[in-house]
N, CA, C and O atoms as a GROMACS GRO file, in nm:
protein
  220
    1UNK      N    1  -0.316  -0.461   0.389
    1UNK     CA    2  -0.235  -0.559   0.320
    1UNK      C    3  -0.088  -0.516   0.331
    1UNK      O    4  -0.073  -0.394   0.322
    2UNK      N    5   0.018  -0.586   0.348
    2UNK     CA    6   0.133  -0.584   0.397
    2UNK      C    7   0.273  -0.542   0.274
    2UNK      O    8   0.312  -0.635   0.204
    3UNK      N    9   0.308  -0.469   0.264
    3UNK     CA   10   0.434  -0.448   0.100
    3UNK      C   11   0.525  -0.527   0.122
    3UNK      O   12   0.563  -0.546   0.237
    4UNK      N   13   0.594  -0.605  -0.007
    4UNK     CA   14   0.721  -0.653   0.020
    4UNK      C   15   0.835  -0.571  -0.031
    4UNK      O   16   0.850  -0.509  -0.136
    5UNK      N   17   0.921  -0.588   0.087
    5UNK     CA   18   1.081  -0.510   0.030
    5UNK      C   19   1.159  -0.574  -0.006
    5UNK      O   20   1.210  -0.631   0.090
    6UNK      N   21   1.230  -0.619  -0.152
    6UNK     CA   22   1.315  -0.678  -0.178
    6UNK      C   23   1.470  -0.599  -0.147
    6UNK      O   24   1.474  -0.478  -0.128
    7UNK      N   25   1.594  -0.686  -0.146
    7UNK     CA   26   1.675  -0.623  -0.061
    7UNK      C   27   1.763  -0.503  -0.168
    7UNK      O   28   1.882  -0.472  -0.154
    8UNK      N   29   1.687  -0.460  -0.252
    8UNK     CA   30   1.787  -0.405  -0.439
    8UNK      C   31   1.667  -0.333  -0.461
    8UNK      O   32   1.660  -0.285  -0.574
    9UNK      N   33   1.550  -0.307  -0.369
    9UNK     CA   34   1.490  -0.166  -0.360
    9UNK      C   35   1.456  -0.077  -0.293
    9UNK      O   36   1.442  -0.112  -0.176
   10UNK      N   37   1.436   0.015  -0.310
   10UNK     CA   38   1.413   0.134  -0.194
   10UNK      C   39   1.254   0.200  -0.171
   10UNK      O   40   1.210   0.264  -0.075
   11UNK      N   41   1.194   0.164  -0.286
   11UNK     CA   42   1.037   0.127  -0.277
   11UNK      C   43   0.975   0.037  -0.272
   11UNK      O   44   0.986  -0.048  -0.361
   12UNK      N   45   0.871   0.016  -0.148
   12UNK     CA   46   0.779  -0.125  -0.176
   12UNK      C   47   0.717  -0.168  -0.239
   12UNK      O   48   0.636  -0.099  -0.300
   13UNK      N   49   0.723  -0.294  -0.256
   13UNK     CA   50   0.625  -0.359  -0.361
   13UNK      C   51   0.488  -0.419  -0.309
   13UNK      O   52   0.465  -0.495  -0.214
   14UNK      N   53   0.392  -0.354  -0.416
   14UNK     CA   54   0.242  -0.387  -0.288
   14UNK      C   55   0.244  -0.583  -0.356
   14UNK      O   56   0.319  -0.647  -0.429
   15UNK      N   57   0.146  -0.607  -0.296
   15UNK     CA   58   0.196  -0.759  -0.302
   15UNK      C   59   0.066  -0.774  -0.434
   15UNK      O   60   0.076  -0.893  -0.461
   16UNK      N   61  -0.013  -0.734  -0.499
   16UNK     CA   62  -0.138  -0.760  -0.536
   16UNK      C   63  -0.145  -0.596  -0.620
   16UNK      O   64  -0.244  -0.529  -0.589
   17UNK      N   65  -0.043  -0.531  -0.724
   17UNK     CA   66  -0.095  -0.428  -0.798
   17UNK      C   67  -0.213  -0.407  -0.837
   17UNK      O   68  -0.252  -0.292  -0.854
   18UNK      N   69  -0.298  -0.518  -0.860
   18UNK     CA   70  -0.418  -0.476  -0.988
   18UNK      C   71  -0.562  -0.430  -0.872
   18UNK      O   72  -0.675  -0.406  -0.914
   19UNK      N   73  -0.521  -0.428  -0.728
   19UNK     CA   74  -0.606  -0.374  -0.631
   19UNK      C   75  -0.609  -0.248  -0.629
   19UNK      O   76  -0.494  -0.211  -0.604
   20UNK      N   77  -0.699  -0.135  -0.644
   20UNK     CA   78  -0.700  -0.009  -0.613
   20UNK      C   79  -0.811   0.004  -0.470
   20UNK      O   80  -0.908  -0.066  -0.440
   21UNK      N   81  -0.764   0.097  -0.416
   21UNK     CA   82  -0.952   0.167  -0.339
   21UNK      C   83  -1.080   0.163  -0.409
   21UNK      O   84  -1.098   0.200  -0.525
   22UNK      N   85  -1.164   0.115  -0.329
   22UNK     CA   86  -1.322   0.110  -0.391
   22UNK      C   87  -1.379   0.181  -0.318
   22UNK      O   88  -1.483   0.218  -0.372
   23UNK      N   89  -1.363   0.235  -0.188
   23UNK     CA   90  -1.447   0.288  -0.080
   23UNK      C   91  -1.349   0.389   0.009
   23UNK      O   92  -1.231   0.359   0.024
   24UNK      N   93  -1.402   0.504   0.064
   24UNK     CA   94  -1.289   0.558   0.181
   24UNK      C   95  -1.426   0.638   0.246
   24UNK      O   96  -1.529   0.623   0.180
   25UNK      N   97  -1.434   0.711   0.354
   25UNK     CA   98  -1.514   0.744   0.447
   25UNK      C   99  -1.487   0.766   0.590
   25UNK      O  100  -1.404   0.698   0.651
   26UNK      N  101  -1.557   0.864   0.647
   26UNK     CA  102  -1.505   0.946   0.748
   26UNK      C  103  -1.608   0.936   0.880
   26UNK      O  104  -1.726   0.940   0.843
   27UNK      N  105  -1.594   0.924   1.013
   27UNK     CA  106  -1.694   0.877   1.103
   27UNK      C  107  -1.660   1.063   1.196
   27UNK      O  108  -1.548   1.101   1.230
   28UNK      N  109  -1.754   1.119   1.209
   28UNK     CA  110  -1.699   1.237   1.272
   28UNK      C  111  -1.772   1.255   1.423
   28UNK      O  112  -1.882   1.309   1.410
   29UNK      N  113  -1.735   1.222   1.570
   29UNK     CA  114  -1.858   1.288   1.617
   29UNK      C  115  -1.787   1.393   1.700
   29UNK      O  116  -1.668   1.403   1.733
   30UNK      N  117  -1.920   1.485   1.729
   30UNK     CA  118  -1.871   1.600   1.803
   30UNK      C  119  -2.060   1.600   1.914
   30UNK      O  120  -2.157   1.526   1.893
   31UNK      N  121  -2.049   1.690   2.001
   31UNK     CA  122  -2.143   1.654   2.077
   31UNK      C  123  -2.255   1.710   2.021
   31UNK      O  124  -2.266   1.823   1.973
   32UNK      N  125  -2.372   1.590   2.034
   32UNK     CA  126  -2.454   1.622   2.026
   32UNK      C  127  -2.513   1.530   1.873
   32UNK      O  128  -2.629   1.505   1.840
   33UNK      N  129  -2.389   1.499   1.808
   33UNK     CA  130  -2.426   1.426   1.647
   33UNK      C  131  -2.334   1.368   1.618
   33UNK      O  132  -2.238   1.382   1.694
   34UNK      N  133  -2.318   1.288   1.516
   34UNK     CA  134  -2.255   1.201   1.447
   34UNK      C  135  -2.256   1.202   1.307
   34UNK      O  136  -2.357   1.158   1.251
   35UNK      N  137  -2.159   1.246   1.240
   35UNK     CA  138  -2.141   1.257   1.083
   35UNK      C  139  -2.070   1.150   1.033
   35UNK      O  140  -1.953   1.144   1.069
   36UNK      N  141  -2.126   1.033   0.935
   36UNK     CA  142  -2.099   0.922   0.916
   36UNK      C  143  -2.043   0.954   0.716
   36UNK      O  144  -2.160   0.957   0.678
   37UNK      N  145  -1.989   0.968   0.630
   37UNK     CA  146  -1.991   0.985   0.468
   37UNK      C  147  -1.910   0.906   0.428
   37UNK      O  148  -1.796   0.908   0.476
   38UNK      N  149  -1.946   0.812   0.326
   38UNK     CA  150  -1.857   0.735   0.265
   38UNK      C  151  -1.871   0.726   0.098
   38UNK      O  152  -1.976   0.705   0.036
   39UNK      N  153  -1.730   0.749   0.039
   39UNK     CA  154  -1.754   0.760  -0.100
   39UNK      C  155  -1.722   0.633  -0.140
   39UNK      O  156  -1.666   0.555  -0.064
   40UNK      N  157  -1.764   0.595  -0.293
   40UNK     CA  158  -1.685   0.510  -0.396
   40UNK      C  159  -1.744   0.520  -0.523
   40UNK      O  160  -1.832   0.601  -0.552
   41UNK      N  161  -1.700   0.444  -0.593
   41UNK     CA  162  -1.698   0.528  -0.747
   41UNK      C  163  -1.830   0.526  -0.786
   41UNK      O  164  -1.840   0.531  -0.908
   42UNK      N  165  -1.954   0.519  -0.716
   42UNK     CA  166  -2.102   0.468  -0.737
   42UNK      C  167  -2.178   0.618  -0.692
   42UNK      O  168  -2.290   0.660  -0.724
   43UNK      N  169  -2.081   0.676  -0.613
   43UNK     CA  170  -2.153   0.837  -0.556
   43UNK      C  171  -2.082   0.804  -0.395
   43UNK      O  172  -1.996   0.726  -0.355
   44UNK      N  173  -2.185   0.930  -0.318
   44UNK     CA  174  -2.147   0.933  -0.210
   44UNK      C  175  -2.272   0.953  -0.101
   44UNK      O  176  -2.351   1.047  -0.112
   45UNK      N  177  -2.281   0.845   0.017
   45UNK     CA  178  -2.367   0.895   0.108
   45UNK      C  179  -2.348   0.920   0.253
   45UNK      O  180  -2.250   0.869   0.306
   46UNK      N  181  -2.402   0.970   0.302
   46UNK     CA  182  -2.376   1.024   0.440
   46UNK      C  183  -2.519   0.991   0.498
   46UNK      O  184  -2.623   0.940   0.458
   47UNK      N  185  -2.455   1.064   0.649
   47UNK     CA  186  -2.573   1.027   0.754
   47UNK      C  187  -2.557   1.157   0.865
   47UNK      O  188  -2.439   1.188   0.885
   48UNK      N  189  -2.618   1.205   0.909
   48UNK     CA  190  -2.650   1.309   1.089
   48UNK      C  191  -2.759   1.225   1.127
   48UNK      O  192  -2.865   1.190   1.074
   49UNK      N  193  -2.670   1.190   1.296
   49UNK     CA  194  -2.750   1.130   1.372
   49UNK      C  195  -2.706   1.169   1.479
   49UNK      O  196  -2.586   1.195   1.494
   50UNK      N  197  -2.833   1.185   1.610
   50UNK     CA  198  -2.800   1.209   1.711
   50UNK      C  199  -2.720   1.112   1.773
   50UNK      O  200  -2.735   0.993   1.747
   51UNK      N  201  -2.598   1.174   1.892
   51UNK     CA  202  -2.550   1.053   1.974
   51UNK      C  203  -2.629   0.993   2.017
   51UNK      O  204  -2.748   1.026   2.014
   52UNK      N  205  -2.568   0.846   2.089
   52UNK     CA  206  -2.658   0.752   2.108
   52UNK      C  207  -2.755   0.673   2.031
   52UNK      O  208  -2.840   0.600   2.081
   53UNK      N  209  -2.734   0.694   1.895
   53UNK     CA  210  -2.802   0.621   1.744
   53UNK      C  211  -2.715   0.516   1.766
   53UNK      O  212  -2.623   0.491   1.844
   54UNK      N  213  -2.775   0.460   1.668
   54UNK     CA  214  -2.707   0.354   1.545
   54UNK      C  215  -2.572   0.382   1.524
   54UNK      O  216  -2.550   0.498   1.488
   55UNK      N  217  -2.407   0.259   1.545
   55UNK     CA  218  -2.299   0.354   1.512
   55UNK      C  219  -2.275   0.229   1.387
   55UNK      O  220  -2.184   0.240   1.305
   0.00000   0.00000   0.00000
């Protein structure tokens, strides 16, 4: 989502304050596997899978 700059500030203004993050998560691969983890305020789950799985 895009900030607006009005021209009398020097910080942006997000366009929609009352939005926070619900989710963030990390896709990792290195050879041989794939490390998939994603949190939000419910817990956190992950995955190891061989390459060539499910992405």
């Amino acid at each position: 989502m895009p900030n607006v700059m009005s021209a009398d500030q020097t910080r942006p203004t997000p366009l929609c304050p009352s939005r926070r993050l619900i989710a963030a998560g990390i896709v990792r691969r290195t050879p041989g596997r794939t490390l998939t983890v994603r949190v939000t305020a419910a817990g956190v789950t992950g995955s190891i899978a061989k390459n060539g799985g499910v992405r």
